[in-house]
C-alpha positions in Angstrom: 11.1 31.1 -11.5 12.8 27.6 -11.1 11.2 26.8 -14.4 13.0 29.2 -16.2 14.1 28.1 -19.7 17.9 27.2 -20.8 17.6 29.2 -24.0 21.1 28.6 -24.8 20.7 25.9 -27.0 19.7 26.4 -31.0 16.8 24.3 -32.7 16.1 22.1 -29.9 12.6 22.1 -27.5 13.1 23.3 -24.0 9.5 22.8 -23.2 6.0 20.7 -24.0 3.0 19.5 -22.9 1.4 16.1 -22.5 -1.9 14.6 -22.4 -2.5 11.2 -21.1 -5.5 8.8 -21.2 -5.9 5.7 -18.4 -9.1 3.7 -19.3 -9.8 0.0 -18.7 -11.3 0.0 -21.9 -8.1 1.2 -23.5 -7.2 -2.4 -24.1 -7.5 -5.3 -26.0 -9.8 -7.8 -23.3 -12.8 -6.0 -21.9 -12.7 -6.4 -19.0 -13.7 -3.5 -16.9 -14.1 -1.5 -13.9 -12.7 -3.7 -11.4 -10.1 -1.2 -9.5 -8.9 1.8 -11.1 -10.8 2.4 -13.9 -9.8 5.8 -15.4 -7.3 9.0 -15.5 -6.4 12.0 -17.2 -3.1 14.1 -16.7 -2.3 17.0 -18.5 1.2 18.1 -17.8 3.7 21.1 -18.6 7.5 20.3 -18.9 10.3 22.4 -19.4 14.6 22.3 -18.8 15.7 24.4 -16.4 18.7 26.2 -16.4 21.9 24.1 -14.7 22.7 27.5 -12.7 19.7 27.7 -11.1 19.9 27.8 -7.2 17.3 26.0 -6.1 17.8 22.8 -8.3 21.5 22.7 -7.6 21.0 22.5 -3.4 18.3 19.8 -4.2 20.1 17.7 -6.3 24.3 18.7 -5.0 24.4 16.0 -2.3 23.2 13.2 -4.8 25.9 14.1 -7.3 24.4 13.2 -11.0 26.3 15.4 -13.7 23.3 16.0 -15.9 20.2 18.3 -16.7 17.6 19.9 -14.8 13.8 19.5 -15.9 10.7 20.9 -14.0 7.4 18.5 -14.3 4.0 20.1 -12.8 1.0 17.6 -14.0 -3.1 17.7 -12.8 -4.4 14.5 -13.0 -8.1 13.5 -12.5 -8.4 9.6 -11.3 -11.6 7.2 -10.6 -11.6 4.3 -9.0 -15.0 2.4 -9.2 -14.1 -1.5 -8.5 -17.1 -3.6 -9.8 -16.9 -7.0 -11.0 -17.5 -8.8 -14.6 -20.9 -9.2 -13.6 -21.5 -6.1 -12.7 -22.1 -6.5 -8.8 -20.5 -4.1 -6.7 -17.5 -5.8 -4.6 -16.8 -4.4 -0.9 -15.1 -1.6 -1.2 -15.8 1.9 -1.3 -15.8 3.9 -4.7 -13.2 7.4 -4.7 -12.2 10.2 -7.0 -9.2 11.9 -6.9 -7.9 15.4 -8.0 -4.3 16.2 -7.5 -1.2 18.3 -8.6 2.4 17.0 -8.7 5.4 19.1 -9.5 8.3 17.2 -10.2 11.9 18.4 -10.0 14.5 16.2 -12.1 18.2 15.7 -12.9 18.8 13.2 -15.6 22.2 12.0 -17.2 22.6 10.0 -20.0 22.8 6.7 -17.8 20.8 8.1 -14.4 17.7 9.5 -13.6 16.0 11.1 -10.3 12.9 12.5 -9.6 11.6 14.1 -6.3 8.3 14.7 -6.4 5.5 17.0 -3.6 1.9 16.7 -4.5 -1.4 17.8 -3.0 -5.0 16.8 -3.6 -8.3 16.0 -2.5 -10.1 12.8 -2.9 -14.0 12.3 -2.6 -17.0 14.0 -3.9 -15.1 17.7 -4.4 -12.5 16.1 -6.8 -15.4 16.0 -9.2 -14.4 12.0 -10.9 -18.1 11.1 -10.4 -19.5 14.2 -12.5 -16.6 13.6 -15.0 -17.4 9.6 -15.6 -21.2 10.0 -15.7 -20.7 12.7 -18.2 -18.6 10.4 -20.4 -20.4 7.9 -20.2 -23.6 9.7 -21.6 -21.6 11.0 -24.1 -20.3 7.6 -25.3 -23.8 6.7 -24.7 -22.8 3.6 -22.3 -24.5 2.6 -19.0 -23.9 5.2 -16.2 -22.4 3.1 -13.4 -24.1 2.8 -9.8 -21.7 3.0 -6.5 -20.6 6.1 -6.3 -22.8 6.9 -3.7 -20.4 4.8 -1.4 -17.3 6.7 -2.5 -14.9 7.4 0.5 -15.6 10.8 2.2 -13.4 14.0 1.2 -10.2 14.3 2.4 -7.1 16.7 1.9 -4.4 14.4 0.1 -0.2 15.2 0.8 2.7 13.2 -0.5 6.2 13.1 -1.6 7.8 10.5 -3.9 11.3 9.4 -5.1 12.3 7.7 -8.8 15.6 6.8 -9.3 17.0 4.7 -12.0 20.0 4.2 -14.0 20.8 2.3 -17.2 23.2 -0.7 -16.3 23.0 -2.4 -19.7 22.9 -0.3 -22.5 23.3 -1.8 -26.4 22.1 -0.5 -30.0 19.2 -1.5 -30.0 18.7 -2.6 -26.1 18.9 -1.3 -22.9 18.4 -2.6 -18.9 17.2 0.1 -16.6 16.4 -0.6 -12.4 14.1 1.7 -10.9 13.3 2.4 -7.3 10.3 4.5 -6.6 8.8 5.3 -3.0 6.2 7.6 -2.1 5.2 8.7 1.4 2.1 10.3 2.4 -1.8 10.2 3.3 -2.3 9.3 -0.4 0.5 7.1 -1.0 3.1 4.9 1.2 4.4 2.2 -0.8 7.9 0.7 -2.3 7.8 -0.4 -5.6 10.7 -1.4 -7.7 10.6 -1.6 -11.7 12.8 -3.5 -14.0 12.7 -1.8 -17.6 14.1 -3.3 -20.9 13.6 -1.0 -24.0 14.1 -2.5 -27.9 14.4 -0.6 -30.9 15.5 2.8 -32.0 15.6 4.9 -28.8 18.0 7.6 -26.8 19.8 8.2 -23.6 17.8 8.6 -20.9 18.6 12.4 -20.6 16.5 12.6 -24.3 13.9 10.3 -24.3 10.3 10.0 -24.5 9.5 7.9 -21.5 11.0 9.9 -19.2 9.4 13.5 -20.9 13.1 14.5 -20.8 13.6 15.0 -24.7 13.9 18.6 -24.3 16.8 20.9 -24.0 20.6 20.0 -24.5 21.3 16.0 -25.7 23.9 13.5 -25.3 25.9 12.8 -28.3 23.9 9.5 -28.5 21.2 10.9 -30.0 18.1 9.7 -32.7 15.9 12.0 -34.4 12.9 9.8 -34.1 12.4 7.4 -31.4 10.2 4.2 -31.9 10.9 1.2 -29.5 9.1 -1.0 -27.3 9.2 -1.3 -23.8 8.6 -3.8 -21.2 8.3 -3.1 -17.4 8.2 -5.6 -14.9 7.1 -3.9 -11.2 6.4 -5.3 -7.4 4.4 -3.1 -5.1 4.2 -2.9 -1.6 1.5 -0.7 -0.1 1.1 0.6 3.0 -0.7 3.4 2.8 -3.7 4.1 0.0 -6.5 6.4 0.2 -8.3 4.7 -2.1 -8.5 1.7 0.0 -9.6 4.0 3.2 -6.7 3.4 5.1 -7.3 6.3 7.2 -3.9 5.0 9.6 -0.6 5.4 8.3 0.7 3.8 11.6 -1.8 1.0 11.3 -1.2 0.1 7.6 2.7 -0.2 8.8 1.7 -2.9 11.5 -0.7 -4.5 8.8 1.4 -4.2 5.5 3.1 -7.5 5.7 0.4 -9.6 8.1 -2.1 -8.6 4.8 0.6 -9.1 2.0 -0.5 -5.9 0.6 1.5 -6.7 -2.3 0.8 -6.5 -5.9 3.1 -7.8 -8.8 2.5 -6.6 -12.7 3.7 -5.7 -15.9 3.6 -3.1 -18.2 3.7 -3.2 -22.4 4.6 0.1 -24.4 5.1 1.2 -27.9 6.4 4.9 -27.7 7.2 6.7 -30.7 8.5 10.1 -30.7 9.9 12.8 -33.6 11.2 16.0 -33.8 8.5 17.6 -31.7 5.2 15.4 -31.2 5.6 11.8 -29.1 2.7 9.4 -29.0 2.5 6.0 -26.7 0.2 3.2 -25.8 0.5 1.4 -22.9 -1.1 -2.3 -21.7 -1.3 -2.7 -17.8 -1.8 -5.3 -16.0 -1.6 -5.9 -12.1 -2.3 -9.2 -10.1 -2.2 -8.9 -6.4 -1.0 -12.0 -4.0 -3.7 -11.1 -1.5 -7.4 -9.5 -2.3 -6.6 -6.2 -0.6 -7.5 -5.2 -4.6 -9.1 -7.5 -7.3 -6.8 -8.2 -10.2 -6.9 -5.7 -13.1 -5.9 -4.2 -16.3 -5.8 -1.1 -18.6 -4.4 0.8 -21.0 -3.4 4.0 -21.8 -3.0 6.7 -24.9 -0.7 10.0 -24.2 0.2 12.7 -26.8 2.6 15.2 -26.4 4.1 18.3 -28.1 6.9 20.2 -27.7 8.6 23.4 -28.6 
Protein backbone atom coordinates (compact mmCIF):
# COMPACT_ATOMS: atom_id res chain seq x y z
CA UNK A 1 0.00 0.00 0.00
CA UNK A 2 1.60 3.48 -0.80
CA UNK A 3 0.60 4.41 2.73
CA UNK A 4 2.74 1.99 4.27
CA UNK A 5 4.45 3.25 7.47
CA UNK A 6 8.40 4.15 7.83
CA UNK A 7 8.67 2.29 11.02
CA UNK A 8 12.21 2.90 11.19
CA UNK A 9 12.27 5.67 13.35
CA UNK A 10 12.02 5.26 17.51
CA UNK A 11 9.44 7.40 19.65
CA UNK A 12 8.24 9.50 16.98
CA UNK A 13 4.36 9.46 15.22
CA UNK A 14 4.21 8.10 11.73
CA UNK A 15 0.51 8.62 11.64
CA UNK A 16 -2.76 10.70 12.92
CA UNK A 17 -5.93 11.90 12.40
CA UNK A 18 -7.63 15.27 12.27
CA UNK A 19 -10.87 16.75 12.69
CA UNK A 20 -11.75 20.12 11.41
CA UNK A 21 -14.68 22.51 12.05
CA UNK A 22 -15.62 25.47 9.24
CA UNK A 23 -18.68 27.49 10.73
CA UNK A 24 -19.49 31.18 10.15
CA UNK A 25 -20.35 31.24 13.59
CA UNK A 26 -16.91 30.14 14.57
CA UNK A 27 -15.91 33.75 14.92
CA UNK A 28 -15.93 36.71 16.78
CA UNK A 29 -18.67 39.13 14.45
CA UNK A 30 -21.93 37.25 13.65
CA UNK A 31 -22.33 37.59 10.85
CA UNK A 32 -23.67 34.59 9.05
CA UNK A 33 -24.62 32.54 6.17
CA UNK A 34 -23.69 34.72 3.44
CA UNK A 35 -21.47 32.11 1.14
CA UNK A 36 -20.00 29.24 2.56
CA UNK A 37 -21.34 28.64 5.65
CA UNK A 38 -20.00 25.31 7.01
CA UNK A 39 -17.50 22.08 6.74
CA UNK A 40 -16.30 19.22 8.31
CA UNK A 41 -13.12 17.08 7.31
CA UNK A 42 -12.04 14.25 9.02
CA UNK A 43 -8.71 13.09 7.66
CA UNK A 44 -6.08 10.14 8.14
CA UNK A 45 -2.31 10.93 7.72
CA UNK A 46 0.55 8.87 7.67
CA UNK A 47 4.69 9.00 6.35
CA UNK A 48 5.34 6.86 3.84
CA UNK A 49 8.35 5.04 3.35
CA UNK A 50 11.17 7.07 0.98
CA UNK A 51 11.60 3.61 -0.99
CA UNK A 52 8.39 3.44 -2.09
CA UNK A 53 7.85 3.16 -5.95
CA UNK A 54 5.05 4.93 -6.52
CA UNK A 55 5.91 8.22 -4.59
CA UNK A 56 9.45 8.34 -5.95
CA UNK A 57 8.21 8.38 -10.01
CA UNK A 58 5.67 11.07 -8.76
CA UNK A 59 7.80 13.28 -7.08
CA UNK A 60 11.65 12.22 -9.12
CA UNK A 61 11.22 14.91 -11.85
CA UNK A 62 10.56 17.71 -9.22
CA UNK A 63 13.65 16.90 -7.27
CA UNK A 64 12.82 17.92 -3.41
CA UNK A 65 15.21 15.77 -1.01
CA UNK A 66 12.66 15.28 1.68
CA UNK A 67 9.76 12.93 3.16
CA UNK A 68 6.87 11.34 1.82
CA UNK A 69 3.36 11.67 3.54
CA UNK A 70 -0.04 10.22 2.34
CA UNK A 71 -3.25 12.65 3.16
CA UNK A 72 -6.85 11.00 2.37
CA UNK A 73 -9.53 13.48 3.99
CA UNK A 74 -13.78 13.42 3.57
CA UNK A 75 -15.11 16.53 3.98
CA UNK A 76 -18.84 17.56 4.13
CA UNK A 77 -19.40 21.45 2.88
CA UNK A 78 -22.69 23.73 2.76
CA UNK A 79 -22.96 26.68 1.00
CA UNK A 80 -26.27 28.52 1.86
CA UNK A 81 -25.62 32.39 0.89
CA UNK A 82 -28.35 34.52 2.61
CA UNK A 83 -27.90 37.97 3.75
CA UNK A 84 -27.90 39.84 7.28
CA UNK A 85 -31.40 40.26 6.99
CA UNK A 86 -32.14 37.11 6.25
CA UNK A 87 -33.43 37.34 2.54
CA UNK A 88 -32.23 34.96 0.27
CA UNK A 89 -29.72 36.56 -2.48
CA UNK A 90 -29.68 35.13 -6.16
CA UNK A 91 -27.95 32.34 -6.11
CA UNK A 92 -28.60 28.79 -5.77
CA UNK A 93 -27.92 26.86 -2.43
CA UNK A 94 -25.32 23.45 -2.79
CA UNK A 95 -23.92 20.63 -0.64
CA UNK A 96 -20.99 18.96 -1.24
CA UNK A 97 -19.42 15.51 -0.30
CA UNK A 98 -16.04 14.72 -1.40
CA UNK A 99 -12.73 12.68 -0.86
CA UNK A 100 -9.16 13.94 -1.46
CA UNK A 101 -6.10 11.87 -1.21
CA UNK A 102 -3.15 13.82 -1.09
CA UNK A 103 0.46 12.69 -1.90
CA UNK A 104 3.28 14.96 -0.44
CA UNK A 105 7.06 15.48 -0.36
CA UNK A 106 8.19 18.07 2.18
CA UNK A 107 11.75 19.25 3.06
CA UNK A 108 12.67 21.37 5.70
CA UNK A 109 12.51 24.60 3.43
CA UNK A 110 9.91 23.11 0.49
CA UNK A 111 6.72 21.69 0.26
CA UNK A 112 4.45 19.93 -2.58
CA UNK A 113 1.24 18.50 -2.66
CA UNK A 114 -0.57 16.81 -5.59
CA UNK A 115 -3.86 16.22 -4.89
CA UNK A 116 -7.11 13.88 -7.02
CA UNK A 117 -10.43 14.17 -5.54
CA UNK A 118 -13.99 13.06 -6.35
CA UNK A 119 -17.43 13.99 -5.17
CA UNK A 120 -20.88 14.81 -5.59
CA UNK A 121 -22.56 17.95 -5.03
CA UNK A 122 -26.46 18.45 -4.59
CA UNK A 123 -29.15 16.80 -2.72
CA UNK A 124 -27.21 13.15 -2.42
CA UNK A 125 -24.18 14.81 -0.62
CA UNK A 126 -26.57 14.93 2.29
CA UNK A 127 -25.37 18.93 3.68
CA UNK A 128 -29.11 19.89 3.84
CA UNK A 129 -30.00 16.81 6.24
CA UNK A 130 -26.73 17.52 8.15
CA UNK A 131 -27.43 21.48 8.70
CA UNK A 132 -31.19 21.10 9.60
CA UNK A 133 -30.19 18.42 12.03
CA UNK A 134 -27.69 20.83 13.72
CA UNK A 135 -29.59 23.34 13.83
CA UNK A 136 -32.45 21.56 15.76
CA UNK A 137 -29.95 20.28 17.96
CA UNK A 138 -28.51 23.71 18.78
CA UNK A 139 -32.06 24.62 18.81
CA UNK A 140 -31.52 27.69 16.14
CA UNK A 141 -33.85 28.60 13.21
CA UNK A 142 -33.73 25.84 10.42
CA UNK A 143 -32.80 27.86 7.34
CA UNK A 144 -35.18 28.09 4.09
CA UNK A 145 -33.39 27.88 0.46
CA UNK A 146 -32.38 24.70 0.12
CA UNK A 147 -34.99 23.89 -2.05
CA UNK A 148 -33.00 25.93 -4.82
CA UNK A 149 -29.75 24.01 -4.26
CA UNK A 150 -27.92 23.27 -7.60
CA UNK A 151 -28.93 19.86 -9.06
CA UNK A 152 -26.53 16.62 -8.33
CA UNK A 153 -23.68 16.38 -10.17
CA UNK A 154 -20.52 13.94 -10.10
CA UNK A 155 -17.49 16.36 -8.95
CA UNK A 156 -13.51 15.54 -10.39
CA UNK A 157 -10.48 17.57 -9.72
CA UNK A 158 -6.81 17.66 -9.29
CA UNK A 159 -4.78 20.34 -7.40
CA UNK A 160 -1.21 21.53 -6.84
CA UNK A 161 0.52 23.31 -3.48
CA UNK A 162 3.86 24.20 -3.58
CA UNK A 163 5.72 26.39 -1.23
CA UNK A 164 8.95 26.98 0.11
CA UNK A 165 10.37 28.97 3.10
CA UNK A 166 12.48 31.98 1.71
CA UNK A 167 12.90 33.78 5.03
CA UNK A 168 13.31 31.71 7.84
CA UNK A 169 14.45 33.31 11.57
CA UNK A 170 13.99 32.12 15.33
CA UNK A 171 11.08 33.08 15.85
CA UNK A 172 9.86 34.12 12.13
CA UNK A 173 9.53 32.73 8.96
CA UNK A 174 8.28 33.89 5.10
CA UNK A 175 6.66 31.18 3.10
CA UNK A 176 5.16 31.70 -0.87
CA UNK A 177 2.58 29.40 -1.84
CA UNK A 178 1.10 28.58 -5.26
CA UNK A 179 -1.91 26.46 -5.29
CA UNK A 180 -4.05 25.54 -8.59
CA UNK A 181 -6.79 23.20 -8.92
CA UNK A 182 -8.33 22.04 -12.19
CA UNK A 183 -11.61 20.35 -12.46
CA UNK A 184 -15.57 20.44 -12.71
CA UNK A 185 -15.38 21.43 -8.96
CA UNK A 186 -12.51 23.65 -8.95
CA UNK A 187 -10.45 25.84 -11.62
CA UNK A 188 -8.75 28.59 -9.97
CA UNK A 189 -5.12 30.11 -9.21
CA UNK A 190 -4.58 31.32 -5.99
CA UNK A 191 -1.32 32.40 -4.46
CA UNK A 192 -0.69 32.68 -0.55
CA UNK A 193 1.85 34.65 1.21
CA UNK A 194 2.38 33.04 4.90
CA UNK A 195 4.34 34.62 7.78
CA UNK A 196 4.51 32.41 11.04
CA UNK A 197 5.70 33.99 14.71
CA UNK A 198 6.54 32.26 17.63
CA UNK A 199 7.89 28.81 18.56
CA UNK A 200 7.40 26.65 15.48
CA UNK A 201 9.43 23.94 13.17
CA UNK A 202 10.59 23.28 9.73
CA UNK A 203 8.17 22.77 7.40
CA UNK A 204 8.86 18.97 7.05
CA UNK A 205 7.56 18.83 11.13
CA UNK A 206 4.89 21.16 11.57
CA UNK A 207 1.43 21.39 12.35
CA UNK A 208 0.12 23.49 9.54
CA UNK A 209 1.14 21.42 7.01
CA UNK A 210 -0.06 17.87 9.13
CA UNK A 211 3.58 16.81 8.30
CA UNK A 212 4.78 16.44 12.14
CA UNK A 213 5.03 12.88 11.71
CA UNK A 214 7.80 10.52 10.96
CA UNK A 215 11.64 11.49 10.78
CA UNK A 216 12.46 15.51 11.68
CA UNK A 217 15.00 17.99 10.70
CA UNK A 218 17.45 18.81 13.36
CA UNK A 219 15.57 22.10 13.82
CA UNK A 220 13.13 20.74 15.85
CA UNK A 221 10.58 21.99 19.02
CA UNK A 222 8.79 19.74 21.16
CA UNK A 223 5.74 21.86 21.31
CA UNK A 224 4.74 24.21 18.67
CA UNK A 225 2.68 27.44 19.48
CA UNK A 226 2.90 30.32 16.97
CA UNK A 227 0.71 32.54 15.10
CA UNK A 228 0.09 32.71 11.62
CA UNK A 229 -0.95 35.17 9.07
CA UNK A 230 -1.92 34.28 5.46
CA UNK A 231 -2.51 36.79 2.93
CA UNK A 232 -4.33 34.92 -0.47
CA UNK A 233 -5.71 36.24 -4.09
CA UNK A 234 -8.07 33.94 -5.88
CA UNK A 235 -8.88 33.67 -9.28
CA UNK A 236 -11.85 31.43 -10.22
CA UNK A 237 -12.74 30.08 -13.20
CA UNK A 238 -14.43 27.23 -12.62
CA UNK A 239 -16.87 26.59 -9.26
CA UNK A 240 -19.67 24.27 -8.89
CA UNK A 241 -20.98 26.00 -6.33
CA UNK A 242 -21.69 29.02 -8.43
CA UNK A 243 -23.33 26.64 -11.33
CA UNK A 244 -20.76 27.18 -13.75
CA UNK A 245 -21.73 24.25 -15.60
CA UNK A 246 -18.83 25.43 -18.58
CA UNK A 247 -15.37 25.09 -17.96
CA UNK A 248 -14.70 26.63 -21.47
CA UNK A 249 -17.16 29.40 -20.82
CA UNK A 250 -15.87 30.40 -17.26
CA UNK A 251 -12.24 30.68 -19.15
CA UNK A 252 -13.74 33.35 -21.75
CA UNK A 253 -15.64 35.03 -18.72
CA UNK A 254 -13.00 34.82 -15.83
CA UNK A 255 -11.35 38.04 -16.44
CA UNK A 256 -14.46 40.07 -18.32
CA UNK A 257 -16.33 39.16 -14.61
CA UNK A 258 -13.19 39.80 -12.36
CA UNK A 259 -13.99 36.56 -10.70
CA UNK A 260 -11.41 37.49 -8.22
CA UNK A 261 -11.49 37.38 -4.60
CA UNK A 262 -8.66 38.79 -2.18
CA UNK A 263 -8.56 37.66 1.83
CA UNK A 264 -6.80 36.90 4.78
CA UNK A 265 -6.46 34.31 7.06
CA UNK A 266 -5.57 34.55 11.17
CA UNK A 267 -4.29 31.30 13.08
CA UNK A 268 -3.12 30.32 16.43
CA UNK A 269 -1.85 26.64 16.14
CA UNK A 270 -0.51 24.89 19.01
CA UNK A 271 0.84 21.50 18.78
CA UNK A 272 2.72 18.92 21.49
CA UNK A 273 4.10 15.70 21.47
CA UNK A 274 1.10 14.07 19.95
CA UNK A 275 -2.30 16.23 20.04
CA UNK A 276 -2.29 19.77 17.82
CA UNK A 277 -5.20 22.12 18.23
CA UNK A 278 -5.87 25.46 15.85
CA UNK A 279 -8.32 28.24 15.38
CA UNK A 280 -8.56 29.97 12.43
CA UNK A 281 -10.38 33.65 11.47
CA UNK A 282 -11.27 33.89 7.66
CA UNK A 283 -12.19 36.46 5.86
CA UNK A 284 -12.70 36.93 1.96
CA UNK A 285 -13.78 40.15 0.07
CA UNK A 286 -14.35 39.83 -3.56
CA UNK A 287 -13.67 42.80 -6.20
CA UNK A 288 -16.80 41.87 -8.21
CA UNK A 289 -20.20 40.30 -6.67
CA UNK A 290 -19.70 36.90 -8.36
CA UNK A 291 -19.90 35.99 -4.27
CA UNK A 292 -20.97 38.36 -1.42
CA UNK A 293 -18.21 39.22 0.99
CA UNK A 294 -17.74 36.78 3.96
CA UNK A 295 -16.14 35.30 6.95
CA UNK A 296 -15.54 32.33 9.25
CA UNK A 297 -13.72 30.44 11.46
CA UNK A 298 -12.54 27.31 12.10
CA UNK A 299 -11.60 24.64 15.13
CA UNK A 300 -9.48 21.37 14.10
CA UNK A 301 -8.00 18.79 16.57
CA UNK A 302 -5.72 16.30 15.81
CA UNK A 303 -3.93 13.17 17.32
CA UNK A 304 -1.19 11.26 16.41
CA UNK A 305 0.62 8.16 17.11
Amino acid sequence: MIWAQNRSVDNLTNQGVSLVFDNDILKPKNQTDQYYSFGQMLSYYSVVNRQNNFFNKVFSPFRIDGKYVFQSELALLGYTPRQEDRQIIDRQFAGILKLKNSLIVVSDNEFLKLSAEMGIRGRHSGADKFQESLHKLLDSEVLEGWETQLPSRILFNIYGSWSRSVFQRRYFDLIPEMNVAIGNNQTYIKPNLQARMGWFNDLDHTSFYQTNIGSTTERKHNTEVYLLFQFYGKLSIVDATLNNERSTDGLIKAFHQNRVLGGYSLQFHVSGSHFDMFYKYHKATPISNIVPKHSYGTIGVAYRW
